[in-house]
Steps between C-alpha positions, in 0.01 A plus 500: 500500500211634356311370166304809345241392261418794285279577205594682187212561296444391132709726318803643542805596745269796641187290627641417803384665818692741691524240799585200252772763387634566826528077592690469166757773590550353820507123415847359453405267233199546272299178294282585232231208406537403168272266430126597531475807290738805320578808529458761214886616571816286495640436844763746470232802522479375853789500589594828368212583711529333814847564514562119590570197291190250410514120535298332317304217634381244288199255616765192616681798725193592678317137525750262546846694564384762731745516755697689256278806569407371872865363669659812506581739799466833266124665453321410166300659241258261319368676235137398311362656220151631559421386868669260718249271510335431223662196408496214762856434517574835652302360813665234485834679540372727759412167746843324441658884628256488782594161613871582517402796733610744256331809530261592147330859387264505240430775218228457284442675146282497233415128307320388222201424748411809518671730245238324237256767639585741233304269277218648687367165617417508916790314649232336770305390229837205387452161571815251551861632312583201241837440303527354178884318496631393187395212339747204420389133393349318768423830691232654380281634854173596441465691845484833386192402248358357821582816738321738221180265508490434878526891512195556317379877531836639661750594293827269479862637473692214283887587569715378211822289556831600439844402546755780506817311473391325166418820416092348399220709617131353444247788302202587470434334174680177651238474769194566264659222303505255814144569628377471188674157433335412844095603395561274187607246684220542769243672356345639814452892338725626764753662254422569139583666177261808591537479869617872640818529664794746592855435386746740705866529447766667748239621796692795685656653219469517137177318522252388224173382505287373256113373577318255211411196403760217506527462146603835467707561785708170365621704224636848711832520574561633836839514521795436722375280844375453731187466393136367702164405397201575619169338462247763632152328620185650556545914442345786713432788249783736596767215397325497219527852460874501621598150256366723155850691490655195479280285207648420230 
């Protein structure tokens, strides 16, 4: 058996790579991870594509139940959107294969890390990724308050939570909402109501970005998910330059 761990971009059936392409159409059964972030096409688009059925896998498949995509004697396709490794769990996955001696191949893609250069911001120039989850009583985290203050003069990508099977996508506006609740609570001037930032909605494909002050960028609708914050820190004067097309 072999597991291939592939890739797919951001946005639709078509951002896969030539190579990722080839694994699929060889792969006897194909998984496509579910949980960590959505496509801008339903599943079907890939598998008119692909010419293969999709499987989806959901986050208890993958974490706790993976010998449903690992105990079998065929060749698998594990399919990620944007790049196989930006989310932890895919690692994960990959050392559970390698510790049953089953052969793995990696494709990487394009991810949210570092498609958030068309903002114009200089990718080396980011500080720690952060992720806002959503909020429920009792669970509240302030982390991602604390990532954007420990971060200081980089910029921070904030990565909004979202849960695809309840069909509940964190925004833009949402996150504003929480950081803000977090500064009045604090009151350490890390986020404010006139403190710049980027909202960005579906990176890859039909993207929009919008560059202002939080108390206006709270009241933008960007559309259909996924969306991402970012919090830029301190600004070389060509991201200035590039950010102006996008102020609002």
């Amino acid at each position: 058996m072999a597991l291939y761990m592939i890739g797919i971009g951001l946005n639709d059936e078509k951002d896969i790579t030539v190579k990722g392409l080839d694994y699929v159409r060889k792969a006897d059964k194909v998984f496509l991870e579910s949980y960590t972030s959505i496509l801008q096409v339903p599943v079907s688009k890939l598998e008119e594509f692909y010419g293969c059925k999709v499987i989806l896998a959901n986050r208890e498949m993958v974490e706790k139940n993976s010998d449903k995509i690992l105990d079998v004697d065929s060749d698998v396709a594990f399919l990620v959107i944007g790049d196989v490794f930006s989310a932890t769990t895919h690692t994960d996955l990959k050392h559970r294969a390698m510790k049953k001696g089953i052969s793995v191949e990696i494709v990487n893609n394009a991810s949210v890390l570092n498609a958030v250069g068309i903002t114009g911001l200089e990718l080396y120039k980011f500080g720690k990724t952060t992720s806002i989850p959503f909020p429920e009583k009792g669970f509240e985290p302030e982390t991602p308050y604390n990532v954007i203050k420990d971060n200081g003069n980089m910029h921070t990508l904030v990565l909004l939570d979202l849960r695809p099977s309840e069909d509940k996508f964190m925004t833009v506006n949402d996150a504003i909402t929480y950081l803000l609740m977090v500064e009045e609570k604090r009151e350490e001037g890390v986020f404010f109501s006139d403190k710049k930032c980027i909202g960005i909605a579906r990176l890859g494909g039909d993207v929009v970005i919008k560059y202002g002050k939080a108390r206006n960028l709270i009241k933008e609708d960007f559309g259909k998910a996924p969306h991402c914050l970012i919090i830029p820190g301190k600004l070389h004067f060509v991201e200035e330059e590039a950010l102006e097309k996008f102020k609002i």
